[in-house]
ZAPA-952810 format. One record per residue (C-alpha): residue number from 0; residue in three letters; x, y, z. Coordinates in steps of 0.2 Angstrom, whole numbers. Layout:
    nr   rest       u       v       w
   NUM    ALA       X       Y       Z
...
***
This chain:
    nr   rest       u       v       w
     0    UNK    -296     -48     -82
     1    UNK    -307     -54     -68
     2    UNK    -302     -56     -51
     3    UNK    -304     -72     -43
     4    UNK    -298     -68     -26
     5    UNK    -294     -51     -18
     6    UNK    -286     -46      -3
     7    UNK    -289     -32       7
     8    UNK    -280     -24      19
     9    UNK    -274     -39      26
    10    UNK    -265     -36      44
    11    UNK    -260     -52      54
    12    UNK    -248     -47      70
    13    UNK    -241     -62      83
    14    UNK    -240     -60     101
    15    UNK    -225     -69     109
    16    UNK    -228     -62     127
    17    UNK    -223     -43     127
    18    UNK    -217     -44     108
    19    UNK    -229     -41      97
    20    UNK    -224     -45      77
    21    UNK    -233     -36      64
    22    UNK    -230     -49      50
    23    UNK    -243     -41      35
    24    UNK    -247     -24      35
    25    UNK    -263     -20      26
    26    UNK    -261     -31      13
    27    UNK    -271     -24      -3
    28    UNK    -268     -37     -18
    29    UNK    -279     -47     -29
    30    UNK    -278     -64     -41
    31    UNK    -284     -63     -58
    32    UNK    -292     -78     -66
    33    UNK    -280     -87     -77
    34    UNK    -264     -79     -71
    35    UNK    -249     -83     -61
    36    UNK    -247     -71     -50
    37    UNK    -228     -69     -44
    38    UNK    -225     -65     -22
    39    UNK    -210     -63     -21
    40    UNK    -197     -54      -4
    41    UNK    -183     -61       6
    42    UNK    -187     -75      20
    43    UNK    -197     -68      35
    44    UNK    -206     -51      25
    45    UNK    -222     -62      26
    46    UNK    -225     -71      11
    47    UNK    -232     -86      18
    48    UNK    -242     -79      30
    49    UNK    -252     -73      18
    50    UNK    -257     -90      11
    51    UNK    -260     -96      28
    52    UNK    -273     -82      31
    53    UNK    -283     -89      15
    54    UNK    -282    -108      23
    55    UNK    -284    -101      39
    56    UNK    -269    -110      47
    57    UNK    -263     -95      55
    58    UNK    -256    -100      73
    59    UNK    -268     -97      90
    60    UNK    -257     -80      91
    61    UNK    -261     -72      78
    62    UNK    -272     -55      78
    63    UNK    -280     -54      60
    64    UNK    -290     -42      51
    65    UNK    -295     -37      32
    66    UNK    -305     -48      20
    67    UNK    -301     -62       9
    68    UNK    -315     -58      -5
    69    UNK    -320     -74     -17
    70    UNK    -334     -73     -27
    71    UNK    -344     -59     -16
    72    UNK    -339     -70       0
    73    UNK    -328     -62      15
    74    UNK    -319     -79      20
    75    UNK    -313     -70      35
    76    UNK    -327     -67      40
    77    UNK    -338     -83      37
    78    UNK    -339     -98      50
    79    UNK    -323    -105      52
    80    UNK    -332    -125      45
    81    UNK    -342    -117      33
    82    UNK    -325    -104      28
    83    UNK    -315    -120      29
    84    UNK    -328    -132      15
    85    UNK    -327    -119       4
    86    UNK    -307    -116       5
    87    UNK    -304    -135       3
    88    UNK    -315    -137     -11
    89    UNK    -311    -122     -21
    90    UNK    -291    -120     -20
    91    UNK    -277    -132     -16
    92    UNK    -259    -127      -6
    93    UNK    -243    -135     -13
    94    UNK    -235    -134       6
    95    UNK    -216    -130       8
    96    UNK    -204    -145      10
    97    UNK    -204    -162       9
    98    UNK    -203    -162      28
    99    UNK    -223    -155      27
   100    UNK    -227    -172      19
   101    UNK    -235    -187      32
   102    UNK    -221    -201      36
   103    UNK    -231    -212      42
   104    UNK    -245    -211      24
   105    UNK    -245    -218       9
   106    UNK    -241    -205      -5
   107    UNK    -258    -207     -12
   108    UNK    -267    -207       3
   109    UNK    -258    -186       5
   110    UNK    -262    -183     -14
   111    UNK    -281    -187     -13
   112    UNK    -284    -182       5
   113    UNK    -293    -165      -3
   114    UNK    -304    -174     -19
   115    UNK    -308    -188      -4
   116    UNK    -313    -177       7
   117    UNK    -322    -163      -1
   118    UNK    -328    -174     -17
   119    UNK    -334    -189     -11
   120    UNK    -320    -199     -21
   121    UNK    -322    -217     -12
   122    UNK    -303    -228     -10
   123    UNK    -303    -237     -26
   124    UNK    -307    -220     -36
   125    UNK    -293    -211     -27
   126    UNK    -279    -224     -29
   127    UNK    -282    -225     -45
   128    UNK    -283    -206     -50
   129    UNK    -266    -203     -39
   130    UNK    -259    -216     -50
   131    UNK    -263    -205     -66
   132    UNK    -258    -191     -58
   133    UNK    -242    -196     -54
   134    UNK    -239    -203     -72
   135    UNK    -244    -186     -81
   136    UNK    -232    -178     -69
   137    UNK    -220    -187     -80
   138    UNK    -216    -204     -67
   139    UNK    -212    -220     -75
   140    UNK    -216    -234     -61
   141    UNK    -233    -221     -54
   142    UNK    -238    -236     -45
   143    UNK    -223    -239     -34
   144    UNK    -223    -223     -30
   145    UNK    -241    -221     -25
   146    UNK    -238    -235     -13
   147    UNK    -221    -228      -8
   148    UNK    -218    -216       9
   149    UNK    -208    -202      11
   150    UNK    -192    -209      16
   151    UNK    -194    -221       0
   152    UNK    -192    -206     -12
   153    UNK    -180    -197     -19
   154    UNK    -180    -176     -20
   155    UNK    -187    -176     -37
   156    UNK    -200    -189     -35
   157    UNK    -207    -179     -18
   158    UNK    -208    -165     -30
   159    UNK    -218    -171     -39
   160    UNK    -229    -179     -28
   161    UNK    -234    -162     -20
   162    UNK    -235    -155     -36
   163    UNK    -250    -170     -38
   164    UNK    -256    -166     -21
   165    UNK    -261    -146     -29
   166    UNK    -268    -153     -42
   167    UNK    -278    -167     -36
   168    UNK    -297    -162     -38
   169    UNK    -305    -147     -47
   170    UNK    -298    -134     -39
   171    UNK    -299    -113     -46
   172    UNK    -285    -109     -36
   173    UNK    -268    -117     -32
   174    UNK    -256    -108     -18
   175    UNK    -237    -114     -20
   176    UNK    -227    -110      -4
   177    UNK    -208    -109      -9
   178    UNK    -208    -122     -20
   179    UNK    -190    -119     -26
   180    UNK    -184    -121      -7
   181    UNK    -168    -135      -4
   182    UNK    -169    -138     -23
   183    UNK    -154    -140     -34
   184    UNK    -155    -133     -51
   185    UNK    -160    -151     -58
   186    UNK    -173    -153     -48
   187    UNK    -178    -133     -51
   188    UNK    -178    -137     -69
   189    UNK    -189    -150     -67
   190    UNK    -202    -141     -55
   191    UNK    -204    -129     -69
   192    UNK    -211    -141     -81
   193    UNK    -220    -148     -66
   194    UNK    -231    -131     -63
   195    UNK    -232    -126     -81
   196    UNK    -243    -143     -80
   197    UNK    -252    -138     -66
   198    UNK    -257    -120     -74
   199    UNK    -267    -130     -87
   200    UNK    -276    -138     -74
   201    UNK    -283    -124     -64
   202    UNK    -288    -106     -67
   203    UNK    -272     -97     -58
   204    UNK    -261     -99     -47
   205    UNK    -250     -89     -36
   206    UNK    -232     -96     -32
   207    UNK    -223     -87     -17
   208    UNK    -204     -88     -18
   209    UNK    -188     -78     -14
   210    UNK    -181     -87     -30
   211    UNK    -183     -74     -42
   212    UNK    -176     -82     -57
   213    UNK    -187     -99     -57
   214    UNK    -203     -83     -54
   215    UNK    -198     -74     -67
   216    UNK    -201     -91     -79
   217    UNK    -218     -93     -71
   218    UNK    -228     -77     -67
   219    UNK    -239     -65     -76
   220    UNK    -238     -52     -64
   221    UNK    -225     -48     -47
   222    UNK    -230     -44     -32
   223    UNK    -216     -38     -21
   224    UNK    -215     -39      -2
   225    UNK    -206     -30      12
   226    UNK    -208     -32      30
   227    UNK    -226     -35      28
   228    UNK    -230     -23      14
   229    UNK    -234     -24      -2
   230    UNK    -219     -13     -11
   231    UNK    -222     -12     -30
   232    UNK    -235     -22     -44
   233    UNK    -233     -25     -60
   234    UNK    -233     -36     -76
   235    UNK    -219     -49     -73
   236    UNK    -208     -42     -90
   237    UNK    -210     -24     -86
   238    UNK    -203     -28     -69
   239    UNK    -189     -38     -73
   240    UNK    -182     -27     -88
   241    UNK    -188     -11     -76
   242    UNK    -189     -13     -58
   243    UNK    -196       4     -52
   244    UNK    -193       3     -32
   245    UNK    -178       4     -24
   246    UNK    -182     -14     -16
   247    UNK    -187     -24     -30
   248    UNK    -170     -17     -39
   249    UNK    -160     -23     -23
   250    UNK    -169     -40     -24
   251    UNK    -165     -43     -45
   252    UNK    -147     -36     -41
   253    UNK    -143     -50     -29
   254    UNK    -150     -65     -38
   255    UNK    -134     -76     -41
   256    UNK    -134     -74     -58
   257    UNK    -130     -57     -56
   258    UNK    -115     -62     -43
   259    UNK    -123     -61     -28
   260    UNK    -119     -45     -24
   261    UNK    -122     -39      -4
   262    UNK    -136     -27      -3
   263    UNK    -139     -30      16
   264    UNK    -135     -19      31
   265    UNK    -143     -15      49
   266    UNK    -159     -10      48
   267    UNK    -167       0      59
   268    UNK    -184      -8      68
   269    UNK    -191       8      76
   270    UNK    -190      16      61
   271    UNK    -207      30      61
   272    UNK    -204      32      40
   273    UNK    -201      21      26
   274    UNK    -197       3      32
   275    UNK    -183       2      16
   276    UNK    -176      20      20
   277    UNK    -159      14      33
   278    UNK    -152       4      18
   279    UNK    -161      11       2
   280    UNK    -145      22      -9
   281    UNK    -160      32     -15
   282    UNK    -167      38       2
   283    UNK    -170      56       7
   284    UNK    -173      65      23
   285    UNK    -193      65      18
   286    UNK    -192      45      20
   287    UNK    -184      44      37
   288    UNK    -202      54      42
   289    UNK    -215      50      32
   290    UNK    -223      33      27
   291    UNK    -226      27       7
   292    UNK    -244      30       1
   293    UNK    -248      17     -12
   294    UNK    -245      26     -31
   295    UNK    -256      16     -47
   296    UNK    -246      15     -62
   297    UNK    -253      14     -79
   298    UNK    -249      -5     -76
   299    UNK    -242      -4     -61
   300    UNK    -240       1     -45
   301    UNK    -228       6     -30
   302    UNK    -227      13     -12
   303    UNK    -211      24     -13
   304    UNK    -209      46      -9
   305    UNK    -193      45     -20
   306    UNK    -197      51     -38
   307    UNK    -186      39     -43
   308    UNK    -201      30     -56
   309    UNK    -203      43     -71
***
């Protein structure tokens, strides 16, 4: 399968005065066209960083490196308008929370900011496509609710106005940023739907979430992060029915379906070896020294020194 965007080696650290945070850690991944690529980690291991370093909306802190390669193009490296045209008219970001919608704009005006901007689509033309948006996204009363603001709307109709807001516009790509997050399990239920839509209307899309049970009905693929590292790759199914580092296990065991069981202690920070190794039950004195080269699967991949994958 053809890649659409590929990342690589991806490092993004923030300076807050003498502290320096290394949020992505040579970040090597890539997006097939016409999958739904899975990212999944807990809060905090750098999971929307990595969509802000597409968009480029990292923070004036931020110390970056890598490339971000679409279609022969380093995005990194191109000037920031001319990097910024080409984002905005080629992928779509689905931000997190309600609070990231405008109070003070019409929820039209926020679904057809991008097609007006980057696609000459004049007021008329843009109330009116919002409209239909709004009413494929399953809405009964879409004008009322193009015309309504935030504080108008209830939880499920928010949804679905940033689910519009991705998919507003040809787009190649769309980035979902914890979409899950504050949802009940109604309103989770009804997001599904929501992007199985949206993945008819673009050529892939990559959904970042700590959720793993709404991912696990959405992607193709998992990608699995840990303090800024990519841990382990692989074909969603295979993952789920066989997840082969000691991390991703952690991650499946404590989804609340499986009881919520506690898998966290104190990690160590200063740690010189593997970043998992002070709460990982498989760990061996070879991990408290030495860091996890990267080891391709057959269709898979993961960064462990525990033989723990045959």
């Amino acid at each position: 399968m053809e890649n659409l965007i590929e990342f690589r080696n991806i490092d993004v650290k923030f300076r807050l005065g003498k502290l320096t945070i290394h949020a992505l850690k040579g970040i090597n991944l890539e997006l097939r066209r016409g999958e739904v690529l899975g990212l999944v980690g807990e809060s905090g291991s750098g999971k929307s960083v990595l969509i802000h370093s597409v968009f480029r909306t990292l923070p004036d802190d931020a110390v970056f490196s890598g490339e971000i390669i679409y279609k022969g193009v380093n995005l990194l490296s191109m000037d920031e308008k001319k990097a910024m045209k080409l984002i905005g008219k080629n992928f779509s970001l689905v931000p997190q929370g309600f609070g990231s919608l405008n109070p003070v704009l019409k929820s039209w005006l926020q679904i057809m900011e991008r097609p007006m901007e980057h696609f000459g689509f004049k007021k008329d033309e843009a109330y009116r496509v919002s409209k239909d948006l709004l009413k494929k996204l399953f809405l009964e009363d879409p004008e009322k609710i193009a015309s309504a603001y935030r504080h108008q709307l209830s939880g499920g109709m928010l949804q679905r106005v940033l689910v519009a807001m991705g998919i507003s516009g040809k787009t190649e790509a769309i980035f979902f940023d914890e979409p899950t997050k504050g949802l009940d399990t109604i309103t989770k239920k009804i997001l599904l739907e929501l992007l199985k839509l949206a993945r008819s209307m673009t050529e892939s899309m990559l959904v970042v979430s700590h959720d793993l049970e709404f991912i696990e009905r959405i992607a193709d693929r998992i990608a699995v992060i840990h303090r800024g590292e990519i841990v382990e790759i692989s074909e969603a199914k295979e993952f789920f029915e066989n997840p082969k580092h000691p991390y991703s296990r952690m991650l499946i065991d404590s989804a609340p379906s499986k009881g919520l069981k506690k898998c966290f202690d104190k990690i160590d920070f200063n740690s010189e070896g593997c970043s998992y190794h002070p709460i990982c039950q498989r760990a061996r004195e070879i991990c408290k020294i030495n860091k996890p080269s990267w080891i391709k699967l057959e269709n898979s991949g993961l960064r462990c020194l525990v033989d723990i994958w045959k």
